[in-house]
ZADO-953141 format. One line per 2 residues: number of its first residue (from 1); for each residue x, y, z of N, C-alpha, C, CB. Coordinates in pm, whole numbers. Glycine has a CB too. Example, Ala and Ser with C-alpha at 12.3 -4.5 7.8 and 13.67 -1.06 7.14 Angstrom:
<pts>
1) 1319:-569:780:1230:-450:780:1320:-330:780:1131:-447:905 ~ 1285:-225:708:1367:-106:714:1290:3:787:1408:-60:572
</pts>
This chain:
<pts>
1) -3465:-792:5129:-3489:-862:5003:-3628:-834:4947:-3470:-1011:5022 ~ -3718:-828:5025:-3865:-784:4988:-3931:-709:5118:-3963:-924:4944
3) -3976:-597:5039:-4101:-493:5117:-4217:-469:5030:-4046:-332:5155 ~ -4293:-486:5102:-4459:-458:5131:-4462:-307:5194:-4536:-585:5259
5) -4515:-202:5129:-4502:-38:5187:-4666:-2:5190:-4396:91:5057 ~ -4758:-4:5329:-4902:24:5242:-4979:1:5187:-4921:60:5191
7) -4991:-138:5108:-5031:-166:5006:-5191:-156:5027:-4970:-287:4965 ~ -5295:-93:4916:-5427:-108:4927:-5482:-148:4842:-5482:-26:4952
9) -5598:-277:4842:-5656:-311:4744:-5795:-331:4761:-5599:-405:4700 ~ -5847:-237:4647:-6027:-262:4703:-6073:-340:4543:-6154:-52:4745
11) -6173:-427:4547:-6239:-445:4454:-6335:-414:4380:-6248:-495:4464 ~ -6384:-385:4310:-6514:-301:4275:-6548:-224:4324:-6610:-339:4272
13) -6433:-83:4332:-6449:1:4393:-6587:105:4340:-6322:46:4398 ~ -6657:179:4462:-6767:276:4426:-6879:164:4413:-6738:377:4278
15) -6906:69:4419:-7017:-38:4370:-7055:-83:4518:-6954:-182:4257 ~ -7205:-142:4529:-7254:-235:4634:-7181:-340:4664:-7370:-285:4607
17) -7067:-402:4532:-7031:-521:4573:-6835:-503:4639:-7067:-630:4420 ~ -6857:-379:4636:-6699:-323:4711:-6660:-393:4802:-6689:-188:4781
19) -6565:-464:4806:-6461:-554:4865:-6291:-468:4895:-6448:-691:4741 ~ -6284:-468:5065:-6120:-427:5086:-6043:-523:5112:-6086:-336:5194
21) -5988:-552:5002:-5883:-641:5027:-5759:-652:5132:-5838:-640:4927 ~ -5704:-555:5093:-5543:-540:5140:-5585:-361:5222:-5386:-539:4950
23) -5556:-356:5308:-5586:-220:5399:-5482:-182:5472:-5698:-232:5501 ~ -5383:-95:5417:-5265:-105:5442:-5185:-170:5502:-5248:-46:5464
25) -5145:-283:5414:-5057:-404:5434:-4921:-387:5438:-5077:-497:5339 ~ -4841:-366:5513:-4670:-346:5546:-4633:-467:5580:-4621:-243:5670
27) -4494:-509:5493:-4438:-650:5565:-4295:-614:5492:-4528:-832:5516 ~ -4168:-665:5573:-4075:-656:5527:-3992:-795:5563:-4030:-534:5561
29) -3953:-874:5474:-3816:-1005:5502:-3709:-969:5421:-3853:-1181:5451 ~ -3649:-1017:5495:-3489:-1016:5494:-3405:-1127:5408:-3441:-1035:5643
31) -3310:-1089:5342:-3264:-1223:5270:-3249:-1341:5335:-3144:-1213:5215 ~ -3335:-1421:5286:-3321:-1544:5375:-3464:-1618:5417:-3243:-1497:5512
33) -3544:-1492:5496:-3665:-1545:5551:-3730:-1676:5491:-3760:-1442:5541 ~ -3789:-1728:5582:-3907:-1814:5513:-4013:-1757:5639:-3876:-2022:5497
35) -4136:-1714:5569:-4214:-1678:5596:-4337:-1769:5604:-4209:-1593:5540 ~ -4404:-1842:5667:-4531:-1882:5665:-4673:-1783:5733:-4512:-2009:5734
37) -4768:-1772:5595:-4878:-1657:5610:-4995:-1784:5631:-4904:-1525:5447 ~ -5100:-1732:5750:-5197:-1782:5792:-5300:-1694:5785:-5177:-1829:5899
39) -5415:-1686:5777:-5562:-1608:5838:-5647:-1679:5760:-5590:-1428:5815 ~ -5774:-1632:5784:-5889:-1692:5783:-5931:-1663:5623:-5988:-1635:5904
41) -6029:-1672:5531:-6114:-1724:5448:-6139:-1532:5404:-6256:-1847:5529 ~ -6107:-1477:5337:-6125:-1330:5317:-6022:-1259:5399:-6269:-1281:5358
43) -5893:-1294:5380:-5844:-1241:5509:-5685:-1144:5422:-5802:-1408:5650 ~ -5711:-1198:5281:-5655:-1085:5194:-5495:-1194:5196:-5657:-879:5285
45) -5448:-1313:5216:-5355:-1418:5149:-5313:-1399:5045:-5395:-1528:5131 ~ -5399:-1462:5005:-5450:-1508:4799:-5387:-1350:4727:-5723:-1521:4751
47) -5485:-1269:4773:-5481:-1127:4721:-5356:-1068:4709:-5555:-1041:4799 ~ -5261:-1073:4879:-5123:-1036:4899:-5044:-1103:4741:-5062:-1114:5068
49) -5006:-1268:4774:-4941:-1279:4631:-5011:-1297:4513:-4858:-1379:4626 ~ -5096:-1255:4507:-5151:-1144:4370:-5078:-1045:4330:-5275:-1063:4393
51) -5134:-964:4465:-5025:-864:4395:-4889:-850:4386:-5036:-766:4430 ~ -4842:-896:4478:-4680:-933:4452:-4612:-977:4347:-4641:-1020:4520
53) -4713:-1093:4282:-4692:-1120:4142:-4725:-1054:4031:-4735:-1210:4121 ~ -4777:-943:4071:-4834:-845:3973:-4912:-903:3864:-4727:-766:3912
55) -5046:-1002:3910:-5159:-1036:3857:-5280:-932:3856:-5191:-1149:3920 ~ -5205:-792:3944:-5348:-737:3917:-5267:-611:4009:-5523:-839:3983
57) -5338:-460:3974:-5234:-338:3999:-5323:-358:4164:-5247:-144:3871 ~ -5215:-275:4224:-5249:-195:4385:-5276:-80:4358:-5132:-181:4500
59) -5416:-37:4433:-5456:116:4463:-5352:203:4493:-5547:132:4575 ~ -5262:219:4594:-5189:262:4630:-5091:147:4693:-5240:355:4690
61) -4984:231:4739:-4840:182:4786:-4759:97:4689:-4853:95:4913 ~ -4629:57:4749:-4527:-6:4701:-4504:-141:4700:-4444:37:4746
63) -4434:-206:4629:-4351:-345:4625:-4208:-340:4588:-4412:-441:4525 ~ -4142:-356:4678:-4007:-382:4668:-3970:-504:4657:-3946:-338:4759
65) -3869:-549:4546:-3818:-675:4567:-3649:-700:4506:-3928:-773:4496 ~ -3541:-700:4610:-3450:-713:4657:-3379:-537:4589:-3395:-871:4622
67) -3440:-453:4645:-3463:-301:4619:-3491:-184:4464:-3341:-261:4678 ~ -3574:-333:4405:-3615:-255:4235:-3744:-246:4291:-3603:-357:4053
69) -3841:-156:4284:-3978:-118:4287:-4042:-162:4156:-3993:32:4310 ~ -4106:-303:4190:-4182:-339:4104:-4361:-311:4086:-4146:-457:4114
71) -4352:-227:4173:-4521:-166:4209:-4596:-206:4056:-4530:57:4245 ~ -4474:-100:3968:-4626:-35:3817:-4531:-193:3675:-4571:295:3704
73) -4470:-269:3747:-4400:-363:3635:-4510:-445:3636:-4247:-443:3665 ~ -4577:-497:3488:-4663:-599:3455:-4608:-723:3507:-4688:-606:3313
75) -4671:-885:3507:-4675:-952:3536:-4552:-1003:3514:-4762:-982:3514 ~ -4508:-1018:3369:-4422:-1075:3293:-4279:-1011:3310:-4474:-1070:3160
77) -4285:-884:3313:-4197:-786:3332:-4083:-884:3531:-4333:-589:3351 ~ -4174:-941:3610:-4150:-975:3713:-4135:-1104:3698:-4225:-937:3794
79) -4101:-1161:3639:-4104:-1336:3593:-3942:-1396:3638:-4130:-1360:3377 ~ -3890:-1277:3586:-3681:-1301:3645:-3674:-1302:3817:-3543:-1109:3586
81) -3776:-1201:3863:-3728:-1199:4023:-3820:-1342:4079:-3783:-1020:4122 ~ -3943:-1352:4046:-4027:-1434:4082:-4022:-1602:4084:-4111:-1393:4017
83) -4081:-1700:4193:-4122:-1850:4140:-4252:-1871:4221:-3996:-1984:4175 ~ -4312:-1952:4208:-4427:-1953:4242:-4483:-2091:4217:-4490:-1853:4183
85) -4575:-2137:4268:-4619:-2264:4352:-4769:-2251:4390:-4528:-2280:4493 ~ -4870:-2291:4297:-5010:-2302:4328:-5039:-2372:4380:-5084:-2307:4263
87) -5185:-2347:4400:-5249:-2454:4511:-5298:-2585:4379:-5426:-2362:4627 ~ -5368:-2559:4323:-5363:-2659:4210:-5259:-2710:4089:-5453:-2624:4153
89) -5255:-2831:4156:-5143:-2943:4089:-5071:-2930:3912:-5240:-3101:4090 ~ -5245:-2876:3858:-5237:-2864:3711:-5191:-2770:3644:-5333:-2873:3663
91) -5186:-2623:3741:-5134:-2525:3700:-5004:-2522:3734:-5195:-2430:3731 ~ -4878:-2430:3654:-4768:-2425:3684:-4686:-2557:3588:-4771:-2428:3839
93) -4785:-2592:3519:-4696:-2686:3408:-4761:-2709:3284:-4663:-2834:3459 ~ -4708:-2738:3170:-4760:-2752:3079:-4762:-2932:3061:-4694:-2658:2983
95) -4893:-2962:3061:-4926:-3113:3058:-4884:-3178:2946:-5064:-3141:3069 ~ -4893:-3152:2825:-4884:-3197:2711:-4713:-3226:2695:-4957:-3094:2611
97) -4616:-3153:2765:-4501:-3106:2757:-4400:-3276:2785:-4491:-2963:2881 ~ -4271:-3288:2781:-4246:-3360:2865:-4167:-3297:3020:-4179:-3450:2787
99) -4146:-3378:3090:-4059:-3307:3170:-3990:-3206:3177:-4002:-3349:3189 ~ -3869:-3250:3102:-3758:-3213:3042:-3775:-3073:2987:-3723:-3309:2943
101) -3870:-3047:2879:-3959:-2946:2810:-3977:-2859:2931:-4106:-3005:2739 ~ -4030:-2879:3036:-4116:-2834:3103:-3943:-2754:3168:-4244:-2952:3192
103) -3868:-2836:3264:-3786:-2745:3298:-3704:-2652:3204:-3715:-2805:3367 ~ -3697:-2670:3074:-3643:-2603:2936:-3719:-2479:2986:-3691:-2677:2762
105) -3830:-2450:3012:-3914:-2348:3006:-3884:-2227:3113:-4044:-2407:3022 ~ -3843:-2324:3212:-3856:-2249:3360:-3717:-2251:3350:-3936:-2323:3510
107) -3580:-2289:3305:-3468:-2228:3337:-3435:-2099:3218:-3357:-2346:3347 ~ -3566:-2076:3144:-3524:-1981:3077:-3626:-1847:3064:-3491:-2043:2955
109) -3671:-1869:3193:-3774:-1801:3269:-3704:-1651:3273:-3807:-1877:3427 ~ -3808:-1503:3208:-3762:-1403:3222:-3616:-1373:3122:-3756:-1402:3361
111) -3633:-1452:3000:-3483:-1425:2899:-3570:-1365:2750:-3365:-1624:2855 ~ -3514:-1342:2679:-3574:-1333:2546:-3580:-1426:2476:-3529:-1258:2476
113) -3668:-1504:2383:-3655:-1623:2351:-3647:-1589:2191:-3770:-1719:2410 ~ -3593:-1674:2104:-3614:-1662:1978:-3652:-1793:1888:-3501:-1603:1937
115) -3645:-1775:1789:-3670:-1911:1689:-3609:-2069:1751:-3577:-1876:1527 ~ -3515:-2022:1780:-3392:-2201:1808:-3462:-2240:1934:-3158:-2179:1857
117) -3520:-2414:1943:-3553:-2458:2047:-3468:-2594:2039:-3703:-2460:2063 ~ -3424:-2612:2179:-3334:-2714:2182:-3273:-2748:2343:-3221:-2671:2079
119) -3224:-2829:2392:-3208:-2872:2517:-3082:-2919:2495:-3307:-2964:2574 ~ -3018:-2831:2600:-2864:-2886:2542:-2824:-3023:2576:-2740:-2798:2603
121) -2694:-3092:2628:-2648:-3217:2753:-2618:-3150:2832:-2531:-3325:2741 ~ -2590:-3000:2839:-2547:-2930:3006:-2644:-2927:3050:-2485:-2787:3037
123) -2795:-2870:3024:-2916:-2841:3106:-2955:-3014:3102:-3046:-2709:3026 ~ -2965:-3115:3003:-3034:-3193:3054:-2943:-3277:3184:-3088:-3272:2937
125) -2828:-3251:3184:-2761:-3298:3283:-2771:-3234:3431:-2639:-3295:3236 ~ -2810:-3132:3405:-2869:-3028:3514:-3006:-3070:3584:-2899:-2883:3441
127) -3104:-3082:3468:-3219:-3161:3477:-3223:-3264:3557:-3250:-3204:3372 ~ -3150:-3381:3519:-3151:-3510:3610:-3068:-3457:3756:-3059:-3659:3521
129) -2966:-3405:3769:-2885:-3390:3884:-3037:-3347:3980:-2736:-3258:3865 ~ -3112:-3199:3910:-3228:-3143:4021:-3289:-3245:4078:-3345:-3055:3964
131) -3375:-3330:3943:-3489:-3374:3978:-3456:-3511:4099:-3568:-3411:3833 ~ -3327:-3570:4040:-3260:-3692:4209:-3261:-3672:4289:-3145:-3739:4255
133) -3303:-3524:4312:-3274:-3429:4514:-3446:-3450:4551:-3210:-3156:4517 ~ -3541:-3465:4439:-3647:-3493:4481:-3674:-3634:4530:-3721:-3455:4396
135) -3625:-3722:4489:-3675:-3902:4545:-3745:-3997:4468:-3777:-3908:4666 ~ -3823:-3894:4320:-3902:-3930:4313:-3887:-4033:4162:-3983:-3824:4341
137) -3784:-4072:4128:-3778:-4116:4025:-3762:-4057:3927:-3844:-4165:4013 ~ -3808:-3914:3909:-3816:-3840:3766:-3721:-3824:3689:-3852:-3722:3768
139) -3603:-3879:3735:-3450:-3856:3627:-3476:-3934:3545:-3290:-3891:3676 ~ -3527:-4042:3566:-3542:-4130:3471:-3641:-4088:3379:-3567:-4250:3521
141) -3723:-4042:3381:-3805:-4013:3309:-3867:-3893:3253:-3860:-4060:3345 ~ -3742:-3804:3212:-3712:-3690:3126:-3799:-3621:2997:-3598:-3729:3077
143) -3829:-3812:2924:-3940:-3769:2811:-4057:-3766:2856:-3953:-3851:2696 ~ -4159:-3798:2922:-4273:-3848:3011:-4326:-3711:2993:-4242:-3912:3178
145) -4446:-3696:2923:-4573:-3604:2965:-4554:-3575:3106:-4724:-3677:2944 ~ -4576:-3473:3115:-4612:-3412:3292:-4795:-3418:3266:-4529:-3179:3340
147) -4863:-3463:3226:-5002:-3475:3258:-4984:-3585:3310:-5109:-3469:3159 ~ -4912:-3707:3265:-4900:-3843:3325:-4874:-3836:3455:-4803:-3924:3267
149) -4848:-3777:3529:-4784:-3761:3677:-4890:-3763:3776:-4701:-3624:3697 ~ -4881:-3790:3847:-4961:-3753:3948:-4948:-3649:4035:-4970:-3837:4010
151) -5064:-3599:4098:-5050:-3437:4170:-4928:-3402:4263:-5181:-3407:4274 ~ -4885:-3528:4326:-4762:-3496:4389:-4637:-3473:4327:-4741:-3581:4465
153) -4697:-3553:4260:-4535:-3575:4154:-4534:-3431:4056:-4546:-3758:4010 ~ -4631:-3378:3990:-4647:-3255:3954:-4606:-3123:4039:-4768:-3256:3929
155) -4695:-3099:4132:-4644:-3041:4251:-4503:-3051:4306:-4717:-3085:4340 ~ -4424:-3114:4333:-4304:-3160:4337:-4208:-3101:4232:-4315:-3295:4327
157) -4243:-3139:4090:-4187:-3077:3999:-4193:-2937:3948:-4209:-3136:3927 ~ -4351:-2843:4000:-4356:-2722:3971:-4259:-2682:4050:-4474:-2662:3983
159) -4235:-2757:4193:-4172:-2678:4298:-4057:-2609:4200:-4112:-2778:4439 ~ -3952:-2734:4215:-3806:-2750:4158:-3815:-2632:4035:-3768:-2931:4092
161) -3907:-2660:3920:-3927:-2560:3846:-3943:-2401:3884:-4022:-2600:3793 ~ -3988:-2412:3995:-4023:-2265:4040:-3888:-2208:4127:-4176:-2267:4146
163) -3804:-2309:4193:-3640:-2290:4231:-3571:-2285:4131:-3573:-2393:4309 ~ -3585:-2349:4044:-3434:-2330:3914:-3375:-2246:3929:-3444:-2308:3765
165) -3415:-2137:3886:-3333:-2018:3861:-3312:-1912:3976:-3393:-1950:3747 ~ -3328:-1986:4122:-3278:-1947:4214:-3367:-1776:4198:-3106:-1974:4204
167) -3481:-1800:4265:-3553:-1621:4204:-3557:-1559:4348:-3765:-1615:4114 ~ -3525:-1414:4327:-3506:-1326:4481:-3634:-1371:4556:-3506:-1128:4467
169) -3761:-1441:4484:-3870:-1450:4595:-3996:-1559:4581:-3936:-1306:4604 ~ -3980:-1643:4623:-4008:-1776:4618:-4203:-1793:4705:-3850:-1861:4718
171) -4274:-1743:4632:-4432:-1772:4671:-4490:-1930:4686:-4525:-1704:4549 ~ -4525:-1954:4774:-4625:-2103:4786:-4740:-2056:4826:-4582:-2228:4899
173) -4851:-2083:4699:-4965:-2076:4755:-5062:-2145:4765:-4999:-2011:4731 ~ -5040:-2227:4898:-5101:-2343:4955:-5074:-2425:4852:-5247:-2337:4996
175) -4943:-2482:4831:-4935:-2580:4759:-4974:-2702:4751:-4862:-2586:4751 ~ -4990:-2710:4909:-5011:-2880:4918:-5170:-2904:5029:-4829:-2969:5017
177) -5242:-2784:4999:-5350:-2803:4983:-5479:-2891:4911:-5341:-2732:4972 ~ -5379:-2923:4767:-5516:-3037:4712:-5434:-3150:4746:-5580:-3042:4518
179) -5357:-3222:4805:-5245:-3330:4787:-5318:-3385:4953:-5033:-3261:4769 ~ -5298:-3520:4865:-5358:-3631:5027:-5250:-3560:5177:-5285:-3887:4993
181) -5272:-3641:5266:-5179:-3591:5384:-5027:-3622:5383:-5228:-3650:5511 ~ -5026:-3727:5314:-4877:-3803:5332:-4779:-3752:5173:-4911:-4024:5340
183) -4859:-3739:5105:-4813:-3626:4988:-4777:-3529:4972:-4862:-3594:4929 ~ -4853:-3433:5090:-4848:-3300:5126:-4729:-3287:5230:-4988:-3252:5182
185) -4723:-3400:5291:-4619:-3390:5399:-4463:-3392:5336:-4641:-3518:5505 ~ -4469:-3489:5215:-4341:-3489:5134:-4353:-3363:5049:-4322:-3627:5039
187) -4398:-3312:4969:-4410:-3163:4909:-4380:-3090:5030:-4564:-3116:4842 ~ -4349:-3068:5130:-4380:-2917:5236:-4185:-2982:5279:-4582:-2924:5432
189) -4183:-3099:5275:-4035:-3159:5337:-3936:-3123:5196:-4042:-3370:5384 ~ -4001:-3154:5058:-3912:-3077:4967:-3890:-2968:4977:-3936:-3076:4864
191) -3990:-2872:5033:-4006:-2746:5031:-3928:-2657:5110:-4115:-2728:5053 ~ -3885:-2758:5286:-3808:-2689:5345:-3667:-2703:5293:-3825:-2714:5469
193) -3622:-2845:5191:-3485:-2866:5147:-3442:-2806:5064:-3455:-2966:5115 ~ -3549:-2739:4964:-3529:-2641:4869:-3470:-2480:4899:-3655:-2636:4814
195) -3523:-2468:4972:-3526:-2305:5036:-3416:-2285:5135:-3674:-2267:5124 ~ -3380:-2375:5215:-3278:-2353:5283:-3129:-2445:5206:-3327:-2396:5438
197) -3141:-2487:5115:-2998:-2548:4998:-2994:-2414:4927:-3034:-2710:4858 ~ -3084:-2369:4892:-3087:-2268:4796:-3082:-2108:4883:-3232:-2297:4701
199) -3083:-2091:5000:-3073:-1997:5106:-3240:-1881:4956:-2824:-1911:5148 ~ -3357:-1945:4981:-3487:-1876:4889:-3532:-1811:5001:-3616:-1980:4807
201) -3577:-1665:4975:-3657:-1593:5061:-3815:-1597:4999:-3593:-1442:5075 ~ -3897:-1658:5117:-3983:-1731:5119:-4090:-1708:5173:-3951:-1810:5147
203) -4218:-1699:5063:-4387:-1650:5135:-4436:-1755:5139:-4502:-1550:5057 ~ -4480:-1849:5227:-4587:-1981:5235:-4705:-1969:5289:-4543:-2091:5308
205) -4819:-1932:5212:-4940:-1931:5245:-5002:-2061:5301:-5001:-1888:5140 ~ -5092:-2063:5374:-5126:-2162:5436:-5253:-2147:5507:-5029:-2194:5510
207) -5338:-2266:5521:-5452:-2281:5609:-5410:-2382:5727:-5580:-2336:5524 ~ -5331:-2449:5715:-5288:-2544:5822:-5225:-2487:5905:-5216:-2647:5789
209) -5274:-2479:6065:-5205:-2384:6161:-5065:-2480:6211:-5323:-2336:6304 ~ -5044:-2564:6243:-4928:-2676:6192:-4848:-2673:6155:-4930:-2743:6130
211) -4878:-2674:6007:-4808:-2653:5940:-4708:-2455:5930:-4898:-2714:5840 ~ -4794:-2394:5944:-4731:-2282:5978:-4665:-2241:6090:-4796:-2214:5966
213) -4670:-2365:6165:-4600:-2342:6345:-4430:-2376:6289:-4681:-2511:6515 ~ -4472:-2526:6172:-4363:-2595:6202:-4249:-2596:6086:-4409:-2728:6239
215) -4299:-2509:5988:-4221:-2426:5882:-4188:-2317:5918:-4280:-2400:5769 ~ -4020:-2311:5859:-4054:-2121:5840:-3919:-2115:5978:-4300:-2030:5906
217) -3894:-1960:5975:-3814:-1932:6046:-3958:-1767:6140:-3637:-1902:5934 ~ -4031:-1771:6081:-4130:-1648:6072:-4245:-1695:6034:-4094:-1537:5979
219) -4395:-1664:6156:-4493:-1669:6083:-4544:-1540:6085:-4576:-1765:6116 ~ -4628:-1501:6029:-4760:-1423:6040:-4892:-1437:6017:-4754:-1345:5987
221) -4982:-1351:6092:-5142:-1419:6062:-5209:-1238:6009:-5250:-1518:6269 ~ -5270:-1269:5913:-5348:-1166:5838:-5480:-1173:5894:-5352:-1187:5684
223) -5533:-1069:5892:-5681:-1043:5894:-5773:-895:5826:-5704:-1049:6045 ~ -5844:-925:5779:-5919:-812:5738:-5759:-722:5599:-5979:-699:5934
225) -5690:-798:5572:-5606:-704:5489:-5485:-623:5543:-5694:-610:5439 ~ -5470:-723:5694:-5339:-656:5750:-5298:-732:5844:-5348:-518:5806
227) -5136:-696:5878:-5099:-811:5970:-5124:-798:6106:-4967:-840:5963 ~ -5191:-880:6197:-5240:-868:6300:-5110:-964:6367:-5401:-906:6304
229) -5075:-1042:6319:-4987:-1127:6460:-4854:-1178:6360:-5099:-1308:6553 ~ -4731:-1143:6444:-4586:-1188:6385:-4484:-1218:6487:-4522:-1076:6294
231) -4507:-1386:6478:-4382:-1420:6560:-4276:-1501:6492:-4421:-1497:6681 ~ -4173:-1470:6546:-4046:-1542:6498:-3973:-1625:6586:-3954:-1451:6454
233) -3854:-1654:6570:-3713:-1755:6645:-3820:-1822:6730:-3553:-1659:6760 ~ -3789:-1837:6842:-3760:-1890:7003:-3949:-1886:6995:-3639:-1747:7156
235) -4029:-1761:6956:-4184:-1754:7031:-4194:-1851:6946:-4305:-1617:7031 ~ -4222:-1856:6825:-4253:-1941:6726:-4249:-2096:6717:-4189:-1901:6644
237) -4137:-2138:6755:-4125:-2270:6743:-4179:-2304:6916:-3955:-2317:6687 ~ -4198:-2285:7005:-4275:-2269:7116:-4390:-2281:7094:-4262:-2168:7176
239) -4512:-2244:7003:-4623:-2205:6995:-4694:-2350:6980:-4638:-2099:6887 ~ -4837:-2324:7019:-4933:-2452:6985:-5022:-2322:6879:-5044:-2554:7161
241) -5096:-2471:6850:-5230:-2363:6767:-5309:-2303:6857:-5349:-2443:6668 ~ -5325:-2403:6951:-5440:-2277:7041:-5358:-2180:7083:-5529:-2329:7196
243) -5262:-2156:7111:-5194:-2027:7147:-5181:-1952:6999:-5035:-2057:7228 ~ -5157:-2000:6951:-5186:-1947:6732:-5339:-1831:6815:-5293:-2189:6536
245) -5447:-1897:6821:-5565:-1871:6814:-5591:-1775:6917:-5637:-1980:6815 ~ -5511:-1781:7024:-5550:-1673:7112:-5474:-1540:7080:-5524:-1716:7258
247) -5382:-1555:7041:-5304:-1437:6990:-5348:-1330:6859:-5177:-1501:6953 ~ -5449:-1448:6786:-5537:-1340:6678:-5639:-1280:6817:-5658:-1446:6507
249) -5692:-1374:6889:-5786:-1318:6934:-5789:-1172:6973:-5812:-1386:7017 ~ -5635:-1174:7049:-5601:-1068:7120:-5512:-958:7040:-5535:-1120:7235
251) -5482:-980:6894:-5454:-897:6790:-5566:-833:6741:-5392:-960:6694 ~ -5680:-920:6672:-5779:-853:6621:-5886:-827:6694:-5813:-903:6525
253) -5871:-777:6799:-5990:-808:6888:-6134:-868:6847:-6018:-690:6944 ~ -6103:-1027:6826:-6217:-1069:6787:-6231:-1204:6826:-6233:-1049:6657
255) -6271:-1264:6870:-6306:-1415:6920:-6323:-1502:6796:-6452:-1423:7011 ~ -6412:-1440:6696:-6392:-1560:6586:-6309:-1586:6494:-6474:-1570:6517
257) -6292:-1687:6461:-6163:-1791:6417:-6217:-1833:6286:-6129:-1939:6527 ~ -6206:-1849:6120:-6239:-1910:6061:-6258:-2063:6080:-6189:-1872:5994
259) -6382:-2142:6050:-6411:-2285:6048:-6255:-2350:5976:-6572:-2318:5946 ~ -6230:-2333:5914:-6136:-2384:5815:-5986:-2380:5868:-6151:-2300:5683
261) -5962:-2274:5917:-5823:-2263:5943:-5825:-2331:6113:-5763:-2080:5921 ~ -5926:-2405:6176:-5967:-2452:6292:-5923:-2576:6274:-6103:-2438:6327
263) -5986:-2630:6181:-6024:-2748:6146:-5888:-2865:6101:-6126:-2713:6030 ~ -5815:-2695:6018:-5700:-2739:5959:-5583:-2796:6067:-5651:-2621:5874
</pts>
């Protein structure tokens, strides 16, 4: 469903302030995967679904996604295969919007749009059926500004928005990173009900080693712009973090551990 072939990304290339991002990065999932991505603080995450989303070109290599080579397709051009899930609450919706508006937008994600705007009773009936699988009240409240919401409740709703249209490849990036603990814990529990109702093949970035033990059918840990450690089934759900931590050790041959992804 998605390959990663190579991929290289330097920043300011030829300059003092030259940054390697991605140093030939290979990853391949299968229809289905859910993937949770871990590494440290420069460790080329962020960057990976960058480029995947085609926010910004790769030096070299490929992107496959469910076997169209979207390497040289602009951002927008990738909007039909794509959903996506920021780390901040505010992005991924239009505040001013209402709800309702808001999923209008995202089930017609990647179409041609013209003059006629309008919400039929099939989609808004669609609308309420989604948003009841969340818990959160929002059927009821269809007209409601999405600025009025709160970060969970936003978050929550980009999710669903970012599932609608069922897209070959479903990005979280660190979604529930700004969200209190018990917020974050319900966002990551929508997250696994979404993806496996919807059978979404799935990238979940992450700083919480935890959380990446205890999602996912697949993790991996990045470093320096490549994958240093990938376990799946049976090792995976077995694992502690300190065994997380010794296994970079003994991937990247390196003893240090980002503060952050420690802590997490």
């Amino acid at each position: 469903m998605f390959e990663i072939r190579s991929i290289h990304k330097t920043f300011n290339p030829g300059t003092i302030n030259a940054k390697t991002a991605l140093n030939g990065l290979s990853l391949t999932l299968a229809d289905g995967d859910f993937v949770t991505v871990i590494g440290g603080n420069g460790a080329g995450k962020s960057t990976m679904l960058n480029a995947v989303a085609g926010v910004f070109p790769v030096d070299s290599g490929s992107i496959l996604i469910d076997g169209t080579d979207v390497t040289d397709l602009p951002e927008y051009r990738r909007a039909a295969l794509l959903g996506r899930v920021f780390q901040d609450p505010m992005m991924g919706t239009a505040p001013t919007m209402s709800i309702e508006e808001n999923l209008a937008l995202a089930v017609r994600r990647g179409q041609k749009r013209g003059l006629k705007w309008g919400i039929s009773n099939t989609e808004r009936a669609l609308f309420r059926e989604r948003l009841e699988t969340l818990g959160l009240g929002l059927e009821n409240r269809l007209s409601a500004k999405v600025g009025l919401l709160s970060g969970g409740q936003r978050q929550a709703l980009t999710l669903l928005m970012a599932s609608l249209k069922e897209p070959k490849l479903l990005l979280l990036d660190e979604h529930t990173a700004a969200l209190d603990p018990k917020t974050a814990a319900k966002v990551l529990e929508l997250s696994d009900q979404i993806v496996q109702e919807h059978h979404l093949t799935t990238l979940m970035v992450t700083h919480n080693m935890r959380d990446a033990i205890a999602h996912g059918n697949r993790l991996i840990m990045l470093d320096a712009g490549r994958v240093v450690v990938d376990v799946s089934g049976e090792q995976k759900q077995r694992l502690t973090p300190q065994e997380l931590v010794e296994l970079f050790s003994k991937a990247s041959g390196s003893d240090e551990v980002n503060d952050k992804l420690l802590l997490s």
